[in-house]
OpenMM code with the backbone's topology and positions (N, CA, C; nanometers):
from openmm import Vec3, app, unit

residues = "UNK UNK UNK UNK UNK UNK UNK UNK UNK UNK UNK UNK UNK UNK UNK UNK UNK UNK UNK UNK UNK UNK UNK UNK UNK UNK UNK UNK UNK UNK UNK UNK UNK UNK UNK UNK UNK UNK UNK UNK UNK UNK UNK UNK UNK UNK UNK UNK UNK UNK UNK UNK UNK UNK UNK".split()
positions = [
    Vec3(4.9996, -7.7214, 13.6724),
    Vec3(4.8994, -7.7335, 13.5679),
    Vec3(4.8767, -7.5968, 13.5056),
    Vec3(4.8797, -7.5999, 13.3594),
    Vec3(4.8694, -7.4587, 13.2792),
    Vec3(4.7318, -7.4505, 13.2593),
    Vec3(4.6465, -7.3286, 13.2598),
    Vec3(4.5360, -7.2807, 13.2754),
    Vec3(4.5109, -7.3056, 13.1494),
    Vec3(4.3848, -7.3529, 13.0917),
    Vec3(4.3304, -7.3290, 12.9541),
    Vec3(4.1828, -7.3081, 12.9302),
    Vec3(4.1832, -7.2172, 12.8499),
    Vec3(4.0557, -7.1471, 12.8338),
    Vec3(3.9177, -7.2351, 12.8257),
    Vec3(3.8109, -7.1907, 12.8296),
    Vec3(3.7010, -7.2793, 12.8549),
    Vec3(3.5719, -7.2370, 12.8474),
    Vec3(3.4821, -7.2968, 12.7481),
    Vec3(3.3444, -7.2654, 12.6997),
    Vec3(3.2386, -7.3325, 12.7576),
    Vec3(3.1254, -7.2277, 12.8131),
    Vec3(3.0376, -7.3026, 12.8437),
    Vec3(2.9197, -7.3506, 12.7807),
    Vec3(2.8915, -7.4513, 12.7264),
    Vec3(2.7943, -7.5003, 12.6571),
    Vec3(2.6724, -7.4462, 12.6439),
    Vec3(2.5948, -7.3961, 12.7418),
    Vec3(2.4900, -7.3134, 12.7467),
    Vec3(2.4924, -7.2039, 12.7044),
    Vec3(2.5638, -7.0713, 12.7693),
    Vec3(2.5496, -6.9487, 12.7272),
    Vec3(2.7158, -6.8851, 12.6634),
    Vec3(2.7806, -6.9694, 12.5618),
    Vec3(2.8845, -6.9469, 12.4765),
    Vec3(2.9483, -6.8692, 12.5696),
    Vec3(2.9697, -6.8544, 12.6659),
    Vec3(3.0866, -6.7727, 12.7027),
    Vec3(3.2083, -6.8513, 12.7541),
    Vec3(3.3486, -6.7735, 12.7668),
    Vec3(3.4354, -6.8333, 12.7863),
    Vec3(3.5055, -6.8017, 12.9428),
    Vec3(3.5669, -6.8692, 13.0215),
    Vec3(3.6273, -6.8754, 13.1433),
    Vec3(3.7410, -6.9869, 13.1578),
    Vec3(3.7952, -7.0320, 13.2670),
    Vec3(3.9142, -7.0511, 13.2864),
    Vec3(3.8520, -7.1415, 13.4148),
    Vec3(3.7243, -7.1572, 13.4174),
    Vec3(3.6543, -7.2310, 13.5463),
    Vec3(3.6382, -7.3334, 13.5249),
    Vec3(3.5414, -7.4789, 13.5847),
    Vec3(3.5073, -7.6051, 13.5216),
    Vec3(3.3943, -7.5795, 13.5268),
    Vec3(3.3209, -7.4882, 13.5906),
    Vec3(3.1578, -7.4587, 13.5523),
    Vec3(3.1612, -7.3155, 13.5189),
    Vec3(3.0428, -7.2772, 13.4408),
    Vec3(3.0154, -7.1200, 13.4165),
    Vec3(2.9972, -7.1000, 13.5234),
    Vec3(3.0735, -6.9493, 13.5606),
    Vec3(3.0223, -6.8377, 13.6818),
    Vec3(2.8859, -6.7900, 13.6785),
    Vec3(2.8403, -6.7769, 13.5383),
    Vec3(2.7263, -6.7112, 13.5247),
    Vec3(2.5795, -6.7838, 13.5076),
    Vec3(2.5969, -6.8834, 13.4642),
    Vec3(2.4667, -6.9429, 13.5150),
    Vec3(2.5078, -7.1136, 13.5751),
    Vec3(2.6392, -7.1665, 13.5904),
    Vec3(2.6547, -7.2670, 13.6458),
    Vec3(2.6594, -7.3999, 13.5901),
    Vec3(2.6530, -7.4305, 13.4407),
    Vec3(2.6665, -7.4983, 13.3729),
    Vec3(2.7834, -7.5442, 13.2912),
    Vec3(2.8125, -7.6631, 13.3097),
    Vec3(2.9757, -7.7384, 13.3255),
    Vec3(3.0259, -7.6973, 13.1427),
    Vec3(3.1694, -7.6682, 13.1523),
    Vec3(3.2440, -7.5844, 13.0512),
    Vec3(3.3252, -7.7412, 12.9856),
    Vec3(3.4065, -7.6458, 12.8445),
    Vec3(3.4218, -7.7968, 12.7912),
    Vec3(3.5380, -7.6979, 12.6981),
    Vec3(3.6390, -7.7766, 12.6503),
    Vec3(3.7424, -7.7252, 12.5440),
    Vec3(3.6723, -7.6813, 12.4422),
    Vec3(3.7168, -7.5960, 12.3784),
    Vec3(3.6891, -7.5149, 12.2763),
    Vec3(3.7378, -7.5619, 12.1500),
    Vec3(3.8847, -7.6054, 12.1534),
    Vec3(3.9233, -7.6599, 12.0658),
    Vec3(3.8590, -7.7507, 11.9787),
    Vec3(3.9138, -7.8403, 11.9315),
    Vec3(3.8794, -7.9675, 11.8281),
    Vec3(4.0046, -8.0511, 11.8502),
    Vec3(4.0152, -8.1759, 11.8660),
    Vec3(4.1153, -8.2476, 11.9250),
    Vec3(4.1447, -8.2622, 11.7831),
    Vec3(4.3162, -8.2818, 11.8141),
    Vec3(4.4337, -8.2625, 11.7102),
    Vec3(4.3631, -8.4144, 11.6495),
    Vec3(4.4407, -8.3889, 11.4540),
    Vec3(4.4061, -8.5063, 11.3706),
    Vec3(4.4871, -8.6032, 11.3623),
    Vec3(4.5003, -8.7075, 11.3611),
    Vec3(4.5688, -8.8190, 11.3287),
    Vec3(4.5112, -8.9265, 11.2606),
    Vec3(4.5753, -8.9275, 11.1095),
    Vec3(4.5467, -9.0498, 11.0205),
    Vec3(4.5540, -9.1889, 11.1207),
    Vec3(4.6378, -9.2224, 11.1905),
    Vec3(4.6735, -9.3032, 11.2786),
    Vec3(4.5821, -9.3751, 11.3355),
    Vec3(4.4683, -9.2389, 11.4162),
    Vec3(4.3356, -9.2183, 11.5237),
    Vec3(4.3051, -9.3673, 11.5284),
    Vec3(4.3044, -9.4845, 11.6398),
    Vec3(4.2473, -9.6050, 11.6417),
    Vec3(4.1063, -9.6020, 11.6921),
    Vec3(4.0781, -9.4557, 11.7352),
    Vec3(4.0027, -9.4527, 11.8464),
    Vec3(3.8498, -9.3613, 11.7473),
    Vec3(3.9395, -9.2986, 11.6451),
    Vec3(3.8170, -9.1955, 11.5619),
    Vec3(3.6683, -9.2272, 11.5692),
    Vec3(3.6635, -9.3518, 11.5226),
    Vec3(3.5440, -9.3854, 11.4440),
    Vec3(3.4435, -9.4346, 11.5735),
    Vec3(3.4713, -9.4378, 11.7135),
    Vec3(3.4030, -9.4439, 11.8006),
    Vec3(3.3982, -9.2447, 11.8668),
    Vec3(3.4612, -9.1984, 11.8434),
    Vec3(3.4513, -9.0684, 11.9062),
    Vec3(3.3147, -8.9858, 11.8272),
    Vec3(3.3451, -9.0106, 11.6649),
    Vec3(3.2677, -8.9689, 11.5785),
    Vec3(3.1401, -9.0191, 11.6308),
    Vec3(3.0877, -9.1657, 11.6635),
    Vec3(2.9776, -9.1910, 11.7022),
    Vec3(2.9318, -9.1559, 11.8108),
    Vec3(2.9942, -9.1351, 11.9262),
    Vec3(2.9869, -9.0450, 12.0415),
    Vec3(2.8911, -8.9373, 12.0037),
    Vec3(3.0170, -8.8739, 11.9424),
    Vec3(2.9266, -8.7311, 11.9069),
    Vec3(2.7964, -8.7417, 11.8364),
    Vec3(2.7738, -8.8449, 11.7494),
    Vec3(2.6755, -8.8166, 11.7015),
    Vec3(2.5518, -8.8239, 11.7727),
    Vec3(2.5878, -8.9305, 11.8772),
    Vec3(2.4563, -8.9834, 11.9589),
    Vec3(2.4490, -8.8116, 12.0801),
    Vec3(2.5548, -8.7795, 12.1128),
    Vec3(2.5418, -8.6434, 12.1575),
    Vec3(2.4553, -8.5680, 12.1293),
    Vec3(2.4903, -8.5471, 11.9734),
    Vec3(2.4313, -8.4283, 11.8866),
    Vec3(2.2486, -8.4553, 11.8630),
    Vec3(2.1980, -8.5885, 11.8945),
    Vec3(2.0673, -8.5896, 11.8716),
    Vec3(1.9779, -8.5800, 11.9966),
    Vec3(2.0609, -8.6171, 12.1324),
    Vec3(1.9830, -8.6085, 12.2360),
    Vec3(1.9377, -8.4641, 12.2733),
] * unit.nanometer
topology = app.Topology()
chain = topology.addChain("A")
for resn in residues:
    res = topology.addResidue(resn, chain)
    for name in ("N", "CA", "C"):
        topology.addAtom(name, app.Element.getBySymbol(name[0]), res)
């Protein structure tokens, strides 16, 4: 398994851990998942997030 970099939601920093070292709060890709016109799955991810983004 290849190592990939990793942000922790709380205090923006980045590591290579599944939780921050520094205050212990679970890390998440940084990226933005690749686009596909194709996506069957988009229009539920989008709502995901949104219900995310208000809690």
């Amino acid at each position: 398994m290849g190592y990939k970099i990793r942000k922790c939601k709380q205090c923006s920093r980045y590591t290579l851990e599944e939780s921050c070292p520094y205050c212990g709060d679970k890390t998440v890709n940084p990226c933005p998942a690749r686009f596909s016109p194709a996506d069957r799955y988009g229009k539920y991810r989008r709502q995901n997030k949104q219900t995310e983004d208000t809690v």
